[in-house]
DOKOL-673482 format. One record per residue (C-alpha): residue number from 1; x, y, z; residue in three letters. Coordinates in steps of 0.2 Angstrom, whole numbers, plus 5000, padded with zeros to 4 digits. Layout:
BEGIN
num	east	north	up	residuo
NUM	X	Y	Z	ALA
...
This chain:
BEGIN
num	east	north	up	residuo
1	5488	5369	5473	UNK
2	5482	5360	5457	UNK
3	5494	5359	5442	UNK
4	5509	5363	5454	UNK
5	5523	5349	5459	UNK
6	5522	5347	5476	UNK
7	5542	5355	5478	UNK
8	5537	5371	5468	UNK
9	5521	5374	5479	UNK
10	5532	5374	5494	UNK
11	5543	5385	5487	UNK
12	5532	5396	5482	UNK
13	5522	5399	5498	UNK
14	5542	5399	5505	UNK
15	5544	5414	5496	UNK
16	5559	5405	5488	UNK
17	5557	5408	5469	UNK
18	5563	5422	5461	UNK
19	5551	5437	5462	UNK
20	5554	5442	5444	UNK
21	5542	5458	5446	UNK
22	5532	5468	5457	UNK
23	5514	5475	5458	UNK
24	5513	5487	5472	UNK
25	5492	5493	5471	UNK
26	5494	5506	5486	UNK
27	5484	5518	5482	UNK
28	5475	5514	5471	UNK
29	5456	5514	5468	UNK
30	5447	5496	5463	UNK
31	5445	5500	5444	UNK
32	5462	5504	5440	UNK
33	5471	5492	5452	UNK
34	5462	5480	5442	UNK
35	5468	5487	5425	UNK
36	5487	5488	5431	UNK
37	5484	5470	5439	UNK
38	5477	5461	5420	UNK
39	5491	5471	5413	UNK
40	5504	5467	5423	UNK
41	5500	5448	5421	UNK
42	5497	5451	5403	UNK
43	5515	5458	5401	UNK
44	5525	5448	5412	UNK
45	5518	5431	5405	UNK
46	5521	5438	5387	UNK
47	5540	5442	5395	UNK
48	5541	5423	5402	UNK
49	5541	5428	5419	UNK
50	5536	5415	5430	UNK
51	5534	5422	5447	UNK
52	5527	5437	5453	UNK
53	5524	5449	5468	UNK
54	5508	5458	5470	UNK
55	5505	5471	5484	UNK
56	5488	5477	5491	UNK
57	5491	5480	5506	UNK
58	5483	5476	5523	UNK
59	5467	5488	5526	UNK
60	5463	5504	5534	UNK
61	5474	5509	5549	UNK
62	5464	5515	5563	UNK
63	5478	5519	5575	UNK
64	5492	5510	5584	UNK
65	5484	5507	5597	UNK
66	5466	5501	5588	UNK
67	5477	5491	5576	UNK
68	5468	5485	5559	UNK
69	5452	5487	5552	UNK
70	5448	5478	5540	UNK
71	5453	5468	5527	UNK
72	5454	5480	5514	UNK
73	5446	5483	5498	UNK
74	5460	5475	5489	UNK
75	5464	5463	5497	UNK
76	5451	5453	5497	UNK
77	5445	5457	5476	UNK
78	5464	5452	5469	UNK
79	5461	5434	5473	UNK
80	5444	5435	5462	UNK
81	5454	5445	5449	UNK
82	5466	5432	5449	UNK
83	5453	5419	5445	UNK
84	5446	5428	5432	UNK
85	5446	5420	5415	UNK
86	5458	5435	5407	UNK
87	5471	5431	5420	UNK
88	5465	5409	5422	UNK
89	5474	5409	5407	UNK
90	5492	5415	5413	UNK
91	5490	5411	5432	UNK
92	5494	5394	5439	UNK
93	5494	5397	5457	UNK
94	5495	5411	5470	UNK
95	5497	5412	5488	UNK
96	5501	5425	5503	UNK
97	5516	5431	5505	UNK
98	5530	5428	5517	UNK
99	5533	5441	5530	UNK
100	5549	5450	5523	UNK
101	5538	5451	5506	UNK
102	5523	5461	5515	UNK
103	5513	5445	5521	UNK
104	5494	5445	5521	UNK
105	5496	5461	5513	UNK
106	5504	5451	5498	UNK
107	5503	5437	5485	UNK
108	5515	5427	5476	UNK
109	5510	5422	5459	UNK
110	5514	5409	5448	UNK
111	5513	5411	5430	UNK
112	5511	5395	5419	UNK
113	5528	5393	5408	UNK
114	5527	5400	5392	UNK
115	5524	5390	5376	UNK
């Protein structure tokens, strides 16, 4: 991860920094997810937090047996959103999440420090 220490990367894709707040998108559809998304970073970075939890899920359930499929809608546009030059500016690196936080269906994100 560029602009991250070595140690706070490893931490980070750990899932060993504190989650100081969480996103969960669930439900909802691509436009707002993407407005609750730039105004979560927005807030949390103008509150100082420095790492975050997002939630979109894994995809469409087809059945138990059947398993996923899919990626999801989600899923796959937050990482763009992420790199997007409204949240460039806050974010300094993201990653999937660790199991117990909701794994592929998840990201850690690292906001730069406030100045």
């Amino acid at each position: 991860m560029a602009g991250v220490d070595r140690r706070t990367a490893a931490r980070l894709k750990r899932g060993q920094l504190a989650i100081e707040g969480e996103l969960d998108l669930h439900g909802f559809k691509q436009p707002q997810a993407r407005r609750a998304l730039d105004d979560f970073i927005e807030k949390a970075a103008h509150d100082g937090r420095r790492c975050l939890l997002v939630v979109t899920g894994k995809g469409e359930r087809a059945g138990v047996e059947e398993g996923w499929r899919g990626s999801g809608v989600l899923r796959e546009a937050v990482p763009g959103w992420l790199n997007d030059p409204v949240n460039r500016d806050h974010v300094l690196a993201f990653c999937h999440a660790q199991p117990r936080h909701g794994g592929d269906g998840a990201l850690y994100i690292l906001l730069k420090r406030k100045r």
